[in-house]
N, CA and C atoms as a LAMMPS dump frame, in Angstrom:
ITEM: TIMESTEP
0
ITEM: NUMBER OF ATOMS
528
ITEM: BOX BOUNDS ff ff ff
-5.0000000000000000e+02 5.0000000000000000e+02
-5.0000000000000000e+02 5.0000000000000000e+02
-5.0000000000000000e+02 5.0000000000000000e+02
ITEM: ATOMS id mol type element x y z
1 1 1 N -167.579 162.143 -270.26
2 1 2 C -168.474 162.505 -269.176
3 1 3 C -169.377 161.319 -268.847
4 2 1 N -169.604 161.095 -267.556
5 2 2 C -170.217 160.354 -267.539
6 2 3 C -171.99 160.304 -266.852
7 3 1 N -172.698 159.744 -266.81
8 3 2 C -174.123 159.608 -266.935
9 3 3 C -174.042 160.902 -265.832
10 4 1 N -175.308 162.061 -266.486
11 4 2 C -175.733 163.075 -265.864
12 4 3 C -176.816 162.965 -264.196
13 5 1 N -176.638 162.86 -263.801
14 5 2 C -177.359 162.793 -262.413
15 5 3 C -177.94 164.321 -261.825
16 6 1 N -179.253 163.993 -261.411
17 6 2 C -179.78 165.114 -260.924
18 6 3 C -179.937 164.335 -259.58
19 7 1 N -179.264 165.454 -258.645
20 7 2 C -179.198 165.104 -256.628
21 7 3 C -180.493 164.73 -256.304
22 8 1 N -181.271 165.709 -257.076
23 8 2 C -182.866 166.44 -256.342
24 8 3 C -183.366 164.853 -256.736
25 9 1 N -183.01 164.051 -257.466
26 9 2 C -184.521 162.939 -257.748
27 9 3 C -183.986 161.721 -256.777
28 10 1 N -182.847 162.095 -256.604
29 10 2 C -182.332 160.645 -255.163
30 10 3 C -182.813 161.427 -254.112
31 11 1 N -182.454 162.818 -253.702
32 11 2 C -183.272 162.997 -252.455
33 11 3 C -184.814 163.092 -252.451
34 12 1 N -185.685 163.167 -253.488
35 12 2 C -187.066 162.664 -253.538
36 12 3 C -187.438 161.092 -253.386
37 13 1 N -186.267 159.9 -253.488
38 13 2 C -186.354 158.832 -253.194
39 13 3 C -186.223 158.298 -252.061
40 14 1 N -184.507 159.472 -251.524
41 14 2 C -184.788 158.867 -250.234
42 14 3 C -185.8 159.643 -249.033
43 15 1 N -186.135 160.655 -249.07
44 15 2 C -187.717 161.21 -248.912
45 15 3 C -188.978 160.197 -248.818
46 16 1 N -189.231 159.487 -249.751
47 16 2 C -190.372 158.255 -250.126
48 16 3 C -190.397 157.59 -249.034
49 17 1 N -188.764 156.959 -249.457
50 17 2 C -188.397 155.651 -248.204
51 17 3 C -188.865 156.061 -246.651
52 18 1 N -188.147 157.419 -246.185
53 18 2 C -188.12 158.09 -245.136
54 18 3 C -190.284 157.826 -244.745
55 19 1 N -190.764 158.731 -245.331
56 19 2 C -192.295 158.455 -245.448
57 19 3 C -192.902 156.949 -245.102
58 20 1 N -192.089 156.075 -246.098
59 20 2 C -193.187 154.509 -245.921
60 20 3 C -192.434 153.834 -245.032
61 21 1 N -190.841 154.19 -244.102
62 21 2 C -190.931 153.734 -243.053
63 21 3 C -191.459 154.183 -241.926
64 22 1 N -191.803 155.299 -241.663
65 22 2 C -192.711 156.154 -240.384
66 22 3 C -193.704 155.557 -241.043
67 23 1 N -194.272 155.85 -242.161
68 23 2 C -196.222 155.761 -241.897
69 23 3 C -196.636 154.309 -241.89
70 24 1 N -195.926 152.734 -242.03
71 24 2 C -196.237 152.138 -242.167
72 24 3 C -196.94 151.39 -240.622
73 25 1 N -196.83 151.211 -239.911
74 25 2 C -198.286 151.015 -238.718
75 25 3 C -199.289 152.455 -238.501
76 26 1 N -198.972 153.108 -238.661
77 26 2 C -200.377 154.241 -239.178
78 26 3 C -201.277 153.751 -239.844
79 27 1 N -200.352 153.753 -241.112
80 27 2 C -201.162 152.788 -242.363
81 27 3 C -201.655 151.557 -242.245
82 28 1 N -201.313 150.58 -241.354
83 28 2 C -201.849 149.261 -241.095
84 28 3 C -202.859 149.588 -239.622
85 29 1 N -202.589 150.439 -239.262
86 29 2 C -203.699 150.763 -238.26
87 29 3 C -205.166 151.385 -238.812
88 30 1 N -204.726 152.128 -239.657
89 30 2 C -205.939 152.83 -240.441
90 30 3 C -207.185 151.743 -240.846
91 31 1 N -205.873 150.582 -241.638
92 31 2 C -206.828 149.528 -242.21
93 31 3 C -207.428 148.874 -241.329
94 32 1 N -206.915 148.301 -240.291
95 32 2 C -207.271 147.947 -239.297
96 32 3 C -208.6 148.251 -238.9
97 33 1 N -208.115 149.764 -238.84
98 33 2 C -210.137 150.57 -237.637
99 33 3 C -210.828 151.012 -238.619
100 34 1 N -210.332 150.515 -240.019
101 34 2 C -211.818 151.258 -241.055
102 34 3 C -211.84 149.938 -242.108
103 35 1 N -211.455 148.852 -242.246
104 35 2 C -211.86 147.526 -242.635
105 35 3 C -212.685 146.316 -241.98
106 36 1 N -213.58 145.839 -242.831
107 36 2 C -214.035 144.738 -241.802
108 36 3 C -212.786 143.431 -241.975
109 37 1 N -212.894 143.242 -240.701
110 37 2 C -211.454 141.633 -240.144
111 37 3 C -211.977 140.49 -240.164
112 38 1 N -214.013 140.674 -240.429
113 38 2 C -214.883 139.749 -241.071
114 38 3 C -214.171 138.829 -242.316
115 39 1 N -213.986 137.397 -242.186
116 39 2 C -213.627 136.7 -243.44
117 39 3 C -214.913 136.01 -244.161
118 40 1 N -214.96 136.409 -245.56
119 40 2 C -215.719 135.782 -246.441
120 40 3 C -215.59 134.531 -246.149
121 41 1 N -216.792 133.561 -246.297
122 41 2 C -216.917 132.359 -246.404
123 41 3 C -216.229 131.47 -247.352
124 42 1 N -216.459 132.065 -248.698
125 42 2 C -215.906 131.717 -249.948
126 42 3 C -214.375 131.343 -249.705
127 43 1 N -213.457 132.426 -249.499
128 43 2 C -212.005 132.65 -249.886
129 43 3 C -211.366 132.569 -247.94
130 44 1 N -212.151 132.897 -247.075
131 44 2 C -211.265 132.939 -245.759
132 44 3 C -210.613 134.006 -245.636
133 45 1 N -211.022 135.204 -246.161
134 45 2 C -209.824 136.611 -246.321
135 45 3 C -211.084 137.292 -246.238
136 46 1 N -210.243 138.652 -245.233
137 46 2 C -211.028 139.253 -244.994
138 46 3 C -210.879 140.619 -245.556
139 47 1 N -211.491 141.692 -245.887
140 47 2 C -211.472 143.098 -246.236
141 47 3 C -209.964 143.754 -245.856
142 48 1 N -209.387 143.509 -245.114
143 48 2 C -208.452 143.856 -244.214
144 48 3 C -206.975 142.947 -244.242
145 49 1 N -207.728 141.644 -244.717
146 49 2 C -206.432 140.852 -244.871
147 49 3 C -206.125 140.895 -246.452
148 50 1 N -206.865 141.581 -247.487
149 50 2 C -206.341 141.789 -249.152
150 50 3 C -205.853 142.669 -249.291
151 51 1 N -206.499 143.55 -248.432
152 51 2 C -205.711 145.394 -247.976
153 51 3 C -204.327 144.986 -247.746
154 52 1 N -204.202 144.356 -246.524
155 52 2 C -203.065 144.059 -246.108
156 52 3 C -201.681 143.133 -247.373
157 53 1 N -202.408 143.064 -247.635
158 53 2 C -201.361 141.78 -248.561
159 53 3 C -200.686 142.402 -249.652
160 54 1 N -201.978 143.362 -250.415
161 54 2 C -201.597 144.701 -251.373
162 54 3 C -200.624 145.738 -251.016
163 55 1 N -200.583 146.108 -249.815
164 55 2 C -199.563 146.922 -248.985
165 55 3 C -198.614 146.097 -249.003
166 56 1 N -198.192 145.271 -248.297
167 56 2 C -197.004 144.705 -248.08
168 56 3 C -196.572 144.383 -249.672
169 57 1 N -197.166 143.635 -250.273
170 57 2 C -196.219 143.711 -251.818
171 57 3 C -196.463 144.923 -252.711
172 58 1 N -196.937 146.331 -252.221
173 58 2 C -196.305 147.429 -252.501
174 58 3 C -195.501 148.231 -251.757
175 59 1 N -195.19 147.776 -250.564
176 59 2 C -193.852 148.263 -249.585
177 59 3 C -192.653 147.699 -250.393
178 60 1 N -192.631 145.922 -250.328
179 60 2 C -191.72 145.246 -250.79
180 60 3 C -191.128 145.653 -252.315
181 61 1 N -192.095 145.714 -253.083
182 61 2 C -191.676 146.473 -254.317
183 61 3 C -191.364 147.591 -254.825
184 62 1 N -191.683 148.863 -254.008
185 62 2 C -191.466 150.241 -254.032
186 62 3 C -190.259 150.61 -253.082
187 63 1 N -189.543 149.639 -251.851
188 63 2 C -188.486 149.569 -250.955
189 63 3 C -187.561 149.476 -251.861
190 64 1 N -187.682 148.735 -252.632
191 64 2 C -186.569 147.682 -253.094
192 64 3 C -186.076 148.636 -254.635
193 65 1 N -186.989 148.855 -255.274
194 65 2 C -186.888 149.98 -256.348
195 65 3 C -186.103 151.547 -255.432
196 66 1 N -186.865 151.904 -255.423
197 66 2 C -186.166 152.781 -254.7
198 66 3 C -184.805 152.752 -253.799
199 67 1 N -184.382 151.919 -253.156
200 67 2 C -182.904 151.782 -252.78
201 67 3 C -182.593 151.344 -253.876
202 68 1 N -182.264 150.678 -254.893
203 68 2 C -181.618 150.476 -255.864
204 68 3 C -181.098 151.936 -256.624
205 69 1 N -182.107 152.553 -257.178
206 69 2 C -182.38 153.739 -257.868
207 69 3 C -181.266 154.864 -256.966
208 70 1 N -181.36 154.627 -255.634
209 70 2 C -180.788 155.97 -254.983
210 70 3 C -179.206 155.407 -254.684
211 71 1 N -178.624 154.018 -254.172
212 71 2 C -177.853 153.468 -254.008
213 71 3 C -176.911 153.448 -255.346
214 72 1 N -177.478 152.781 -256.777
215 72 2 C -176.806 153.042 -257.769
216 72 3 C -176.463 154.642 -258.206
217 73 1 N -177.335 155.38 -258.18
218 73 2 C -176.912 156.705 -259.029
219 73 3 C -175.924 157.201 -257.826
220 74 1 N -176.116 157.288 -256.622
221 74 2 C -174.849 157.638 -255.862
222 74 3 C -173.312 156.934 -256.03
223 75 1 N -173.705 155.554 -256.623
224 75 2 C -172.638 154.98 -256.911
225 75 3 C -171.703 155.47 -258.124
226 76 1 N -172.525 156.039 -258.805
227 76 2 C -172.337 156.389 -260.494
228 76 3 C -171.701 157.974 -260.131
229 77 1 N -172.107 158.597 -259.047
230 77 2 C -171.645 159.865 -258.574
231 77 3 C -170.288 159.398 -257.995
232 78 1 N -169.873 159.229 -256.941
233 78 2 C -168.803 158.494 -256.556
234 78 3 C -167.7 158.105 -257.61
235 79 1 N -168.458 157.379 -258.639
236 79 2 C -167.431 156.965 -259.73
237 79 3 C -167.119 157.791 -260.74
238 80 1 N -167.568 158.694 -260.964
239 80 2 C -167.731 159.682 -261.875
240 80 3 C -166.417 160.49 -261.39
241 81 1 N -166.779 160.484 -259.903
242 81 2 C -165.618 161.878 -259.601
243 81 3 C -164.389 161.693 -258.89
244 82 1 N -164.199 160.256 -259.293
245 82 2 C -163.405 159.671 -258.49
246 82 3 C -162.956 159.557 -256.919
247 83 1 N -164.312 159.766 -256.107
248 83 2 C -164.708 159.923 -254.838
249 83 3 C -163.714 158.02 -254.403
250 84 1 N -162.898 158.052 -253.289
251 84 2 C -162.592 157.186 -252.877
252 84 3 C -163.497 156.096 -252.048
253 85 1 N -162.82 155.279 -251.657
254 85 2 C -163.795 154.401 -250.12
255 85 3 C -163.423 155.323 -249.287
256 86 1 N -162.045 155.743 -248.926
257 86 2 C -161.993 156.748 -247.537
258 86 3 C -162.27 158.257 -247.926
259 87 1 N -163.491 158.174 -248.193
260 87 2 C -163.777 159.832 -248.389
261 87 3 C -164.072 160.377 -247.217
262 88 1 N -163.57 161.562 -246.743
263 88 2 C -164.164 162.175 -245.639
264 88 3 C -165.418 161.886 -245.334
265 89 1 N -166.388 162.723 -246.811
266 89 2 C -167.924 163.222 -246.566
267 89 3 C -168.286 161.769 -246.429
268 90 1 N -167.935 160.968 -246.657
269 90 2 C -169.031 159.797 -246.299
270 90 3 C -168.951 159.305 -245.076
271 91 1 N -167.544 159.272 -244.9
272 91 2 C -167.084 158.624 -243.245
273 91 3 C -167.78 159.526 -242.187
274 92 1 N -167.993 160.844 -242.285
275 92 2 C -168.529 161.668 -241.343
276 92 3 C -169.918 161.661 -241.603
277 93 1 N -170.339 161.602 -242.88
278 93 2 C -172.55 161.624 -242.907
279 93 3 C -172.469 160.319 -242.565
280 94 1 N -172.272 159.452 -242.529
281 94 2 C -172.611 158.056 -242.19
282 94 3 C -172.825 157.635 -240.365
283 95 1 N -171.26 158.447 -240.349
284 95 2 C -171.028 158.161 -238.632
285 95 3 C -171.858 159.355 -237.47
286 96 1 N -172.551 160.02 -238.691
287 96 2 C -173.446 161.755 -237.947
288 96 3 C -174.526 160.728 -236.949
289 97 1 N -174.966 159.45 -237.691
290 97 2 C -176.429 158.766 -237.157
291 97 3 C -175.778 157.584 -236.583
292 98 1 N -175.801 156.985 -235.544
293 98 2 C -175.632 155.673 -234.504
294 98 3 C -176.809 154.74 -235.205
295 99 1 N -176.217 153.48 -235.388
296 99 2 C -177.236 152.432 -235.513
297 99 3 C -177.707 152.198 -237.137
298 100 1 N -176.807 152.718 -238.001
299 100 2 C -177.544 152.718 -239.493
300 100 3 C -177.298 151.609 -239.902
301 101 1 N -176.343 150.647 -239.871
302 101 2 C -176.504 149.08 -240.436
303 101 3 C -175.855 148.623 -239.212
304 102 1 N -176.276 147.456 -239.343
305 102 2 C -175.86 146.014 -238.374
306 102 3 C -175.107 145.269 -239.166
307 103 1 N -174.094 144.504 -238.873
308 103 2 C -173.575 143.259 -239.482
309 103 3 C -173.388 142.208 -238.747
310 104 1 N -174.79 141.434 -239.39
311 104 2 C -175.17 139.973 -238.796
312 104 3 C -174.203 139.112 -239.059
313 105 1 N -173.865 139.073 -240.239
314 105 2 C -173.175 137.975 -240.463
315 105 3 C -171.467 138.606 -241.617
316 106 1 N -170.646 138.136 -241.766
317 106 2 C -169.431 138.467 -242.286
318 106 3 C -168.485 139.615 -241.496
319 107 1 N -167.979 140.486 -242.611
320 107 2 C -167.002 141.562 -241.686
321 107 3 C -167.095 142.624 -242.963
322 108 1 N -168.23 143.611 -242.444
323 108 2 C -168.261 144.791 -243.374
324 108 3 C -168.089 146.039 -242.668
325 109 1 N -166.807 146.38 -243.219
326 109 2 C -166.453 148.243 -243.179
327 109 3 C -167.802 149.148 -243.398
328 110 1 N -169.235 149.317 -242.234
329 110 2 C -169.672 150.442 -243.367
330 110 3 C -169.396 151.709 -243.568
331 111 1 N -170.413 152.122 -244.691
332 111 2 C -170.046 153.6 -245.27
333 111 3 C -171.047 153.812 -245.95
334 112 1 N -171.34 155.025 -246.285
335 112 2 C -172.393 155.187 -247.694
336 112 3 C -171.901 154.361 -248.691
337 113 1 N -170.745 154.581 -249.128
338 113 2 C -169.855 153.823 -250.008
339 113 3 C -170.816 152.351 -249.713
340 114 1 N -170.121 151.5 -249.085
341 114 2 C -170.746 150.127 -248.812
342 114 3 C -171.914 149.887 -248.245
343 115 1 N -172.806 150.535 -247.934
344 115 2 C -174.435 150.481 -247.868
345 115 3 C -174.622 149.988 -249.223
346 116 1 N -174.113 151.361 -250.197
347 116 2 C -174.463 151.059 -251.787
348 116 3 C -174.565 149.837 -252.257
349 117 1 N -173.09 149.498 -252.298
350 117 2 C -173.107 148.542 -252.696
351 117 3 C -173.462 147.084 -252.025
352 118 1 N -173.957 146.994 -250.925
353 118 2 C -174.542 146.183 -249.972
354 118 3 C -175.993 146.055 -250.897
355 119 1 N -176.954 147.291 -251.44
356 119 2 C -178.128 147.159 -251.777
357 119 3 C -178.272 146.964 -253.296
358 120 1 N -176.949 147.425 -253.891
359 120 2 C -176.725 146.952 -255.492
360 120 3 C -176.489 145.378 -255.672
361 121 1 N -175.679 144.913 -254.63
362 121 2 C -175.291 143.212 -254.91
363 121 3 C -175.906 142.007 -254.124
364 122 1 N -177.178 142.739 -253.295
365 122 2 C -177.882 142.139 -252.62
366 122 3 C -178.354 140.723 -253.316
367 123 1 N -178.145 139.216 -252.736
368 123 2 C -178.767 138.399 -253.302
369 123 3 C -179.974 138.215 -252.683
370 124 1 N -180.098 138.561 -251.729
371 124 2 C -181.478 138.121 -251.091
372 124 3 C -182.109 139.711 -250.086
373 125 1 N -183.725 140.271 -250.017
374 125 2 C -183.52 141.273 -249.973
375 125 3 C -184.759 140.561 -249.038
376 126 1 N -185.31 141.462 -248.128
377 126 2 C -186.446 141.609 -247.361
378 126 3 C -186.883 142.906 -246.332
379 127 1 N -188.482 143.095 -246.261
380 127 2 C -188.434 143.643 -244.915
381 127 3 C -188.914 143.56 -243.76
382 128 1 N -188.192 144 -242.178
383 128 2 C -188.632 143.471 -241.392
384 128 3 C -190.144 143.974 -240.739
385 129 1 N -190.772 142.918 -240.723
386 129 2 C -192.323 143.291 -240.206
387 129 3 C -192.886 143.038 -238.63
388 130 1 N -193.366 143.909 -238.118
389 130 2 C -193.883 143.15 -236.691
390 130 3 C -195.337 143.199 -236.999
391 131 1 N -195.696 142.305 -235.88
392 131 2 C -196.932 141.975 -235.405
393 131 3 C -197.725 142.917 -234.874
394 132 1 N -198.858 143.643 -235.095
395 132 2 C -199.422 144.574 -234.613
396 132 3 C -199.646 143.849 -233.252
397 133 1 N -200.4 144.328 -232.089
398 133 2 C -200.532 144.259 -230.701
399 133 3 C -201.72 143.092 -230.652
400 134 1 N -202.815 143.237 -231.697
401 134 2 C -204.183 142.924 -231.562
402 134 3 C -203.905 141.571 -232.27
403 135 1 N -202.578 141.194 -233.131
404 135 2 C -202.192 140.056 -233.682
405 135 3 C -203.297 139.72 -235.18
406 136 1 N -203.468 140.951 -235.851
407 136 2 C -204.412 140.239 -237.051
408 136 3 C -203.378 141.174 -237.721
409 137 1 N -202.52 141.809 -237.686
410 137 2 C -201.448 142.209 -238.914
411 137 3 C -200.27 142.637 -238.923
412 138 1 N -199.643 143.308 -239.727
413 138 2 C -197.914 143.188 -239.416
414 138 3 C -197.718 144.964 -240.313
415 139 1 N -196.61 145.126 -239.684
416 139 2 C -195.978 146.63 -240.7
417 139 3 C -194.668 146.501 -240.377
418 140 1 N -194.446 147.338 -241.821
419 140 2 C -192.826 147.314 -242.061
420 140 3 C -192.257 148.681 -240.87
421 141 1 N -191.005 147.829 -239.895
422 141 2 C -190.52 148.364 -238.58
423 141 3 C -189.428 149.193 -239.546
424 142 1 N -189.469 149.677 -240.602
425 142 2 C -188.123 150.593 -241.135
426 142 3 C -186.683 149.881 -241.504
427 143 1 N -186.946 148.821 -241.37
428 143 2 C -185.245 148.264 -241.599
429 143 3 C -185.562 146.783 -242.863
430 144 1 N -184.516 147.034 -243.19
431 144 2 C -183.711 146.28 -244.7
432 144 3 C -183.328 145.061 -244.541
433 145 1 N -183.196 144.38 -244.638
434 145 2 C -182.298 142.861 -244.835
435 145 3 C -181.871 142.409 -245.919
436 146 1 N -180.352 142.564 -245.656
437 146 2 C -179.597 142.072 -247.107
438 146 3 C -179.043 141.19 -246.528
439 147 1 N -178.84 139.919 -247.978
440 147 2 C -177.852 139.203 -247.746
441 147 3 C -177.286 138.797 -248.921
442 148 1 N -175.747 138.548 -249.287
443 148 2 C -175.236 138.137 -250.34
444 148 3 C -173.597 137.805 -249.821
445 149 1 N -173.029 137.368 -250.952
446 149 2 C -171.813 136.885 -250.808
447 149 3 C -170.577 137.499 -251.563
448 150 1 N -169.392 138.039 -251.06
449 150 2 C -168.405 138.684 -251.551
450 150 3 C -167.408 137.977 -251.446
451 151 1 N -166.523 137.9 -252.632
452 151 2 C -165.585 136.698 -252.485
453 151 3 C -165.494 135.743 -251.935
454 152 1 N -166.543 135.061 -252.505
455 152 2 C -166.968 133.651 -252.103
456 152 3 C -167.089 133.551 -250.006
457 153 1 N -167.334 134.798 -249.755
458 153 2 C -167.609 135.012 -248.522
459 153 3 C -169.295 135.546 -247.75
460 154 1 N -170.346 135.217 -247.139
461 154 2 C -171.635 135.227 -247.156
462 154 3 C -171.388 136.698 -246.008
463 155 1 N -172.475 137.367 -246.301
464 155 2 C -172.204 138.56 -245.426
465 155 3 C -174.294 138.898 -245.357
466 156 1 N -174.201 139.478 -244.795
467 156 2 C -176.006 139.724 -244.258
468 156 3 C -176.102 141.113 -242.763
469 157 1 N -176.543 141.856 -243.37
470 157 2 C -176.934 143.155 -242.701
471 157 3 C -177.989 143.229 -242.401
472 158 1 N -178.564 144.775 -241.677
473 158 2 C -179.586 145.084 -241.863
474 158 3 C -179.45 146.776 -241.773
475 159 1 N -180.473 147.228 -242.213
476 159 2 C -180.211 148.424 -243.041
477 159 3 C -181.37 149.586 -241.955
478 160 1 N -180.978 150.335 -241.335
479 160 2 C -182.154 151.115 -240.946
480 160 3 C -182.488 152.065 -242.075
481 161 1 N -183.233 151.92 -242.698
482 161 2 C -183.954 152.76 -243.795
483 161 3 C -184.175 154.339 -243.184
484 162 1 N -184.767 154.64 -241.525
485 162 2 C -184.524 155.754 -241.636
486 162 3 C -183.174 156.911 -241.64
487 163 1 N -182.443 155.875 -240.791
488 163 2 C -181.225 156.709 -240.659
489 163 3 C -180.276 156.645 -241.77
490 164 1 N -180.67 155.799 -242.868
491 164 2 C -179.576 155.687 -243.695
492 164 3 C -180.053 156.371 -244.656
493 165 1 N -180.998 156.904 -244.614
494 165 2 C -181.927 158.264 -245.848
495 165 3 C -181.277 159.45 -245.003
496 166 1 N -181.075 159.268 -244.24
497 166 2 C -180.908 160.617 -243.113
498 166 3 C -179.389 160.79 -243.579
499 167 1 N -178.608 160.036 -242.996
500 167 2 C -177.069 159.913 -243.528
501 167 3 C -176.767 159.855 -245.517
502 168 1 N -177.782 159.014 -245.976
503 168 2 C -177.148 159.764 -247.6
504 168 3 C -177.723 161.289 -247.964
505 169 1 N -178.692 161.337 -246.881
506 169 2 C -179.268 162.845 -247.971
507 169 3 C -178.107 164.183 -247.45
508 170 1 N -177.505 164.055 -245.869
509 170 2 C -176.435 164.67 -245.453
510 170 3 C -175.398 164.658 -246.675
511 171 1 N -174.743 163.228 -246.986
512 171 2 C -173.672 163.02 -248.038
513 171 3 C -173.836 163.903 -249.051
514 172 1 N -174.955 163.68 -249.805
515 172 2 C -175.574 164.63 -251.24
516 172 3 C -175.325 165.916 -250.734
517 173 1 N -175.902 166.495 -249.64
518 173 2 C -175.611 167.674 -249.432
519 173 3 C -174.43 168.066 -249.145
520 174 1 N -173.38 167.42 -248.571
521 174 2 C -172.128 167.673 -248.936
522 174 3 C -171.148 167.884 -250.053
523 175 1 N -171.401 166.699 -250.907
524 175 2 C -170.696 166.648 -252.154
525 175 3 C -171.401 167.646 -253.393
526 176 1 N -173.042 167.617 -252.988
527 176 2 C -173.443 168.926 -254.203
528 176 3 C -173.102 170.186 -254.168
């Protein structure tokens, strides 16, 4: 038998994700209209710009944990039950949402299947941020950037975090 998996704690992950890609310009707006944008003399940073900096390397670090966590144990599900690449349930939850990965660069088949492993073998990971309007800060716009290399071949996506929580939590609910 192999490693026991409970559904319910990947769909509480991808839940999280779902959350800190909607609330993130809320959240940088909040800081925004209830921080001073005043910079200390001392350091040049302002109330608003340490706020800011703390957020973004707890987006970056709680993104990145979390797709790992939900990407691998689905993988470990898959392998467990000898779920193929051409599985129905994935080809259809995947293709339910328009627009869930891009492929910038190489030639990737996706799927839940290969999302996974897109975010398990990721060599290089990021997320994309815009510029608020007023130009003193940035929030994470919901999407992923992977890039890595498969048989000595370079490949680079991008991942819409909401729709691809949307499309694995469909999958789970299929296969559970």
């Amino acid at each position: 038998m192999s490693h026991p998996i409970f559904y319910g704690s990947i769909i509480k992950n991808l839940s999280l994700l779902e959350q800190m890609a909607h609330g993130s310009k809320p959240m940088v707006d909040y800081y925004q209209s209830n921080l001073s944008l005043l910079t200390d003399s001392k350091n040049h940073f302002s109330k608003f710009d340490y706020q800011l900096y703390d957020y973004v390397n707890f987006l970056e670090t709680s993104v990145s944990d979390y797709l790992i966590q939900c990407a691998s144990k689905t993988r470990i599900i898959q392998d467990s039950n000898n779920f193929k690449a051409d599985d129905l349930n994935d080809k259809e939850s995947f293709d339910r949402y328009s627009n869930v990965a891009q492929c910038i660069k190489g030639n990737v088949n996706f799927s839940i299947r290969e999302c996974c492993n897109k975010i398990i073998h990721a060599k290089e990971v990021s997320l994309k941020f815009i510029d608020l309007d007023s130009g003193t800060g940035k929030y994470w716009n919901g999407e992923c950037v992977l890039k890595g290399e498969q048989y000595g071949k370079e490949w680079h996506i991008e991942l819409d975090i909401k729709k691809w929580a949307l499309a694995m939590s469909l999958y789970l609910e299929k296969i559970g």
